[in-house]
C-alpha positions in Angstrom: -12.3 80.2 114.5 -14.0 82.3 111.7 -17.6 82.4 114.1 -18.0 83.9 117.4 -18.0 82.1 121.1 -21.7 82.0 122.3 -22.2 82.4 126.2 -25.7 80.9 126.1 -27.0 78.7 123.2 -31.4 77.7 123.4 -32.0 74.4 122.5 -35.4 73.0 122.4 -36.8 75.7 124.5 -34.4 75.4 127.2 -30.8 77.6 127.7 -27.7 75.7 127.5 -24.5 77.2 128.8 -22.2 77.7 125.7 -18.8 76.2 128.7 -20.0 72.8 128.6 -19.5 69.9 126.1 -22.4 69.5 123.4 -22.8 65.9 124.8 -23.7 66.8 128.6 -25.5 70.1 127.1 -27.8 67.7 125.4 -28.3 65.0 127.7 -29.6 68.0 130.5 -32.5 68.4 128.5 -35.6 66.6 129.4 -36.1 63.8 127.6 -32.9 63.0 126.2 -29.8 61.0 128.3 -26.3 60.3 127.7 -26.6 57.2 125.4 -29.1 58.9 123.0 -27.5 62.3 123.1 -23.8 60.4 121.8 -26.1 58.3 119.5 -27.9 61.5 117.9 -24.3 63.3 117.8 -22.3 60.3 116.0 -25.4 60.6 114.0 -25.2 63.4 112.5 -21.4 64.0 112.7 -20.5 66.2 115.1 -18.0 66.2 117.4 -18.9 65.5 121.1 -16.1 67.4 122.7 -17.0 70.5 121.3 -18.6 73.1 123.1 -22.1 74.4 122.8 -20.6 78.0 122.3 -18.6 76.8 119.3 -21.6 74.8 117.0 -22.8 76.7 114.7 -26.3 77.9 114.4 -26.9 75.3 111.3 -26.0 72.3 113.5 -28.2 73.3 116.3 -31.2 74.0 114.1 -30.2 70.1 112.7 -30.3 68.5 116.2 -33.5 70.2 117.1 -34.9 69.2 114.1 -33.8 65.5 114.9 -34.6 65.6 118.5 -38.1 65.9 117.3 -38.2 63.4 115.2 -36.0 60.8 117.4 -38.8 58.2 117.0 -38.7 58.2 113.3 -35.0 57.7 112.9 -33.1 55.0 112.6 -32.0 54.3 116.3 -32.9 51.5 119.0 -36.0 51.1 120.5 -34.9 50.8 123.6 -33.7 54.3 123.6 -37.2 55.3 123.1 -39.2 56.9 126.0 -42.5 55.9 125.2 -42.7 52.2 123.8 -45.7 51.0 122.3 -48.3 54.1 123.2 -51.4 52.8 125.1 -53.5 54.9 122.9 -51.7 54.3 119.3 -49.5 51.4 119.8 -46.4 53.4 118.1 -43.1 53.6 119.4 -42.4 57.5 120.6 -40.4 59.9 122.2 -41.3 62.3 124.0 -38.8 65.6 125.0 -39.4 68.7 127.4 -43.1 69.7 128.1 -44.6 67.4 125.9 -42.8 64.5 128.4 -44.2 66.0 131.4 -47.4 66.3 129.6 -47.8 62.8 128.7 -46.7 61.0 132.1 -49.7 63.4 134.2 -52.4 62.0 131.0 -51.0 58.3 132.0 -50.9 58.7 135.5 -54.8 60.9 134.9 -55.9 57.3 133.0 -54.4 55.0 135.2 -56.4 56.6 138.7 -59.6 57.0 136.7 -59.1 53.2 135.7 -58.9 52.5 139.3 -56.1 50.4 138.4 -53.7 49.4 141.8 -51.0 51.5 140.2 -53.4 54.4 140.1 -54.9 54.1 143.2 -51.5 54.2 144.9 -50.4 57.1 143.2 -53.5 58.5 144.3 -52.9 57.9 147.4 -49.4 58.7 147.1 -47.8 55.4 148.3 -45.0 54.0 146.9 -46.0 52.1 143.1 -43.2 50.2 141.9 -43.2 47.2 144.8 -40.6 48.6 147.1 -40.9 48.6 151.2 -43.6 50.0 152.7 -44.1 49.0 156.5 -40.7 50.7 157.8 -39.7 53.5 154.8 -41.5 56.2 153.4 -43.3 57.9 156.1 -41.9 61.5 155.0 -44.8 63.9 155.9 -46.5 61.8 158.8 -45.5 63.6 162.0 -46.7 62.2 165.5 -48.1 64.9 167.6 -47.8 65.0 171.1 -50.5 67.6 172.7 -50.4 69.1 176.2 -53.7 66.4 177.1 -51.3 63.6 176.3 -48.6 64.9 178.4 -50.7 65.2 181.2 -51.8 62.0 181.1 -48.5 60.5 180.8 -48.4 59.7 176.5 -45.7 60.7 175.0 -46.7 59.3 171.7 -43.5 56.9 171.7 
């Protein structure tokens, strides 16, 4: 190989290990899974066995470049984060901080709406529908104080 072996390779402000394939590298940043980090390889032609070490620094400038404009490019919808925006409409994708940014401004809307969905992450119940009256009850300790022992509770 004419270029050098890179131990640690950034990538959209995060530090990949330069040992592992391109594919898994890519898919550990936030944002971005296995089916749209193949898609964005096959993409733009690069092989997905390499190793991060081995890419050249052209080819990672190319998919950060691309990985911030996912949205724009040619790919399926329904590999998009952020379908139809509540506040533009537009199919996006977010990656990294920007991700984490924009699921606490939904979550901020949706409890200020007093929608149910906000209100239980408010409260911080389960959301989506699942089981509530016999899972879920991390953090909720029963106490059992000297009075009650006394008096024969044993908060069973």
């Amino acid at each position: 190989m004419s270029q050098e072996f890179k131990n640690i390779v950034r990538i959209s402000g995060k530090n990949l290990d330069g040992d592992r394939k391109i594919i898994n590298a890519i898919s550990n940043l936030k944002g971005v899974g296995d089916n749209l980090s193949y898609i964005l390889l096959n993409s733009l032609n690069i092989n997905t066995n390499l190793r991060v070490g081995s890419v050249s620094d052209k080819e990672i400038a190319l998919i950060e470049s691309k990985l911030k404009i996912i949205h724009e490019l040619d790919f399926p919808k329904w590999l998009l984060n952020r379908r139809k925006d509540m506040d533009t409409g537009q199919d996006k994708h977010y990656t990294g901080s920007d991700l984490d940014f924009s699921i606490k401004l939904l979550l901020d809307s949706e409890k200020n709406m007093g929608s149910r969905r906000g209100l239980r992450h408010l409260y911080g119940l389960r959301v989506r529908g699942q089981r509530t009256r016999t899972t879920g009850r991390k953090g909720r300790k029963v106490v059992v104080t000297k009075s009650d022992m006394k008096k024969g509770k044993s908060g069973e």
